[in-house]
C-alpha positions in Angstrom: 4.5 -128.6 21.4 7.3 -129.1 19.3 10.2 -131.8 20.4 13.7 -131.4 19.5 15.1 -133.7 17.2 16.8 -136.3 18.9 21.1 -136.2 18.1 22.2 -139.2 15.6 25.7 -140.8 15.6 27.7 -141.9 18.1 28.6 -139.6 21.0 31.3 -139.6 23.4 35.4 -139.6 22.4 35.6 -141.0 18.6 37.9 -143.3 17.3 41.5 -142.3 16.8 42.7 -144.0 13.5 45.7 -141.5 13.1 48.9 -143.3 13.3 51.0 -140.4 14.7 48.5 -140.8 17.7 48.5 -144.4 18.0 52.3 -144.1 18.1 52.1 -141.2 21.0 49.8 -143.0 22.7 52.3 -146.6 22.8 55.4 -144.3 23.7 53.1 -143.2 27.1 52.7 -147.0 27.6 56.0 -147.7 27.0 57.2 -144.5 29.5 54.7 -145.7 32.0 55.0 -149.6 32.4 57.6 -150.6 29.7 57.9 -152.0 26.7 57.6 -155.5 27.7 53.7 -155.0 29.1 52.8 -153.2 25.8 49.9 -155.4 24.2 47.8 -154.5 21.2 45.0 -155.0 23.3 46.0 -152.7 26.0 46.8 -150.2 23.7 43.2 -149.9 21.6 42.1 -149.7 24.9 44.4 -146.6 25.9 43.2 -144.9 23.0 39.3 -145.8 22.5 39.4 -148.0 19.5 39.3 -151.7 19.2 41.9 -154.1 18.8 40.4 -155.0 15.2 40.1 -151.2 14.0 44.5 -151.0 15.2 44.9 -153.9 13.3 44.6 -151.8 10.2 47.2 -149.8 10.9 50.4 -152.0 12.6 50.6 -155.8 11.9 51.8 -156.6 15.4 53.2 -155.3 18.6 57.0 -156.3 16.5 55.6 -154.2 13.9 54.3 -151.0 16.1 58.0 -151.3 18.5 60.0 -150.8 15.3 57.1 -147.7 13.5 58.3 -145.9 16.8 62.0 -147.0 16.7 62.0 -145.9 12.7 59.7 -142.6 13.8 62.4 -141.2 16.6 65.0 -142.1 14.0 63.6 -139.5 11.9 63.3 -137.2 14.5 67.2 -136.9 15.7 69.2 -134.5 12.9 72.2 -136.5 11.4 75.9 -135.8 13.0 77.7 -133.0 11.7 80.5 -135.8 9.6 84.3 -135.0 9.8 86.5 -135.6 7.0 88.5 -138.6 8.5 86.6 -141.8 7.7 87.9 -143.4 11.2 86.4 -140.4 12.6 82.9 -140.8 10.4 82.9 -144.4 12.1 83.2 -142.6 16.0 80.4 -139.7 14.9 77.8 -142.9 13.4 78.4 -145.1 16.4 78.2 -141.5 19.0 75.2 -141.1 17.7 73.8 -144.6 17.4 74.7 -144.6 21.1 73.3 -140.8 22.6 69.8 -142.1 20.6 69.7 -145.1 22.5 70.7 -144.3 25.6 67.8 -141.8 25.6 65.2 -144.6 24.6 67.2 -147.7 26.3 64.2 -150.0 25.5 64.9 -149.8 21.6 68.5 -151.3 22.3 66.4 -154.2 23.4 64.4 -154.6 20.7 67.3 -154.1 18.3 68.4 -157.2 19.3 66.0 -159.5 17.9 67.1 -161.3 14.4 67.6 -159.2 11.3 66.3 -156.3 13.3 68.2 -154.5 10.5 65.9 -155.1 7.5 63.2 -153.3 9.4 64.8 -149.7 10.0 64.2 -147.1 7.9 66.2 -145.2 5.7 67.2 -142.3 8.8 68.6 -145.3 11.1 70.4 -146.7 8.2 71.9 -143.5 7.4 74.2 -144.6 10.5 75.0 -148.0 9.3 75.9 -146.6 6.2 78.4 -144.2 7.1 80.0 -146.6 9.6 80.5 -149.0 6.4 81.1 -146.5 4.3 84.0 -144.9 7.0 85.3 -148.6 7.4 85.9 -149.3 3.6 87.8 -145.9 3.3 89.9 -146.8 5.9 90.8 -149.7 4.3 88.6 -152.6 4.8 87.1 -154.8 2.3 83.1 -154.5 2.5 82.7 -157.8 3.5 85.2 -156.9 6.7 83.1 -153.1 7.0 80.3 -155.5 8.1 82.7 -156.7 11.1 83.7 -153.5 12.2 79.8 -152.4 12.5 79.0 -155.6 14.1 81.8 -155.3 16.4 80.7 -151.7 16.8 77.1 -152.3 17.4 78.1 -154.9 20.1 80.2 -152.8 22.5 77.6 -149.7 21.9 74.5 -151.6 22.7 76.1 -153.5 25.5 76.9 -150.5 26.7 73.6 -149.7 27.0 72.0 -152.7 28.3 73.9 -153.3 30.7 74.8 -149.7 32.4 71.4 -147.5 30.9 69.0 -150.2 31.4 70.2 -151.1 35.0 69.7 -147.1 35.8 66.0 -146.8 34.0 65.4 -150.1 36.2 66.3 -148.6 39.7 64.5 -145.3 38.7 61.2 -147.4 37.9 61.8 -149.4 41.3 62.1 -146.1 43.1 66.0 -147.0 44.3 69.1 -145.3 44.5 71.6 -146.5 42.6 73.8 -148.4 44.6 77.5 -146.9 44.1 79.0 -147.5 47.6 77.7 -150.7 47.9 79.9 -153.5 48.5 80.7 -155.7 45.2 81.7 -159.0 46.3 81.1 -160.8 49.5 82.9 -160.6 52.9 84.1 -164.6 52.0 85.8 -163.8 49.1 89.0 -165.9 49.2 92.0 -162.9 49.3 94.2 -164.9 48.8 93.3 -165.8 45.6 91.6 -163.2 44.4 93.6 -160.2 45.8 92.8 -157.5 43.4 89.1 -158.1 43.1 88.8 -158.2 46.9 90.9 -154.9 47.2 88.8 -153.3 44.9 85.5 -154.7 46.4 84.6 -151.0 47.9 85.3 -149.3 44.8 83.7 -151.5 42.6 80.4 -150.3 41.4 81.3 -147.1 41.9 84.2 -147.8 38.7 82.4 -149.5 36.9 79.3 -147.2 36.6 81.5 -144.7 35.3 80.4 -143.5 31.7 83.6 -145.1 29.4 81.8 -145.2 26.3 83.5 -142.0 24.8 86.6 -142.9 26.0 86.8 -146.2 25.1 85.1 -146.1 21.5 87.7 -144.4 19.9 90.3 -146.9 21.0 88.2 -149.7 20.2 87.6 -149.0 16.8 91.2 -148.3 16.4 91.6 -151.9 16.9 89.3 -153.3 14.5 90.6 -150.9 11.6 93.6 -152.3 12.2 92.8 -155.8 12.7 91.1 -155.5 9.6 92.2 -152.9 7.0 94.4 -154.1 4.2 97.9 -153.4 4.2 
């Protein structure tokens, strides 16, 4: 009686050494417990490989954070430009801002040292045209590079401390807390009338969305603190 050849190879799910799905695979990670419990070795895991065979393809988890930073970059289409260079300045930093509110992590890791040298060419589109919109409104380069700090300041502030603070009561499962009371029921009133006034009304101000309103104005400022005559 004849026998079946047995099957050779290796059988069950095979290695995934595509990069596009090692970076989908991070950005469930990342959605699931966040960015801060992504490890190499959990991710190999996620995706059937072994740490050494992921090493091929990112250095790090500093190197894999900013290959999906640089990869949604290239993903969001460029802002339509106006013709005023003030107004260029608003459209780069809108758009800087919309991106990260939508991935809130990435303003964290932005902020790591010379986080810049390690974007690609679509992020530094942005950083470009702010310059760029800076220097035509007056500024020497050297004080364009003031205005984007400045810029990239207020916008990721902005979303550290109002977007991450929502992501962080959605993953907790809470409400966020508008009506509750800011400052406690021992606050001196008489010396600190206002605040204690506006205790009530407090969060509920301040987790109003401002950024649109207040960019504009903002930059304003620093093209005029900084322009030449």
């Amino acid at each position: 009686m004849s026998r079946t050849p047995a099957a050779h190879g290796r059988v069950g799910r095979p290695p995934v050494t595509s990069r596009a799905q090692i970076l989908a695979a991070a950005r469930r990670l990342i959605d699931q417990d966040g960015w801060e419990k992504l490890t190499i070795r959990g991710l190999a895991a996620e995706i059937g490989i072994g740490a050494t065979t992921l090493y091929h393809h990112v250095r790090d988890k500093d190197d894999l954070l900013f290959l999906l930073i640089n990869e949604y970059a290239d993903s969001i289409p460029h802002p339509e430009l106006p013709a005023d260079p003030r107004d260029r300045v608003i459209a780069a930093a809108t758009a800087i801002h919309d991106a990260l509110a939508a991935w809130p992590w990435a303003a964290e890791v932005l902020t790591t040292d010379g986080f810049i040298s390690r974007l690609g060419e679509s992020a530094l589109w942005l950083v470009e045209t702010i310059i760029a919109g800076a220097v035509e409104s007056g500024c020497t380069p050297e004080q364009a590079v003031l205005v984007f700090r400045s810029v990239w300041y207020y916008t990721v502030g902005e979303i550290l401390i109002r977007v991450r603070a929502y992501y962080n009561h959605q993953l907790a499962g809470e409400e966020v807390p508008l009506n509750a009371q800011a400052f406690p029921d021992t606050i001196d009133t008489s010396r600190l009338p206002h605040l204690a006034s506006l205790s009530g009304q407090w969060a509920t101000l301040a987790w109003q969305d401002t950024y649109p309103q207040g960019l504009p104005v903002f930059v304003d400022g620093l093209l005029a603190a900084y322009a030449r005559p």
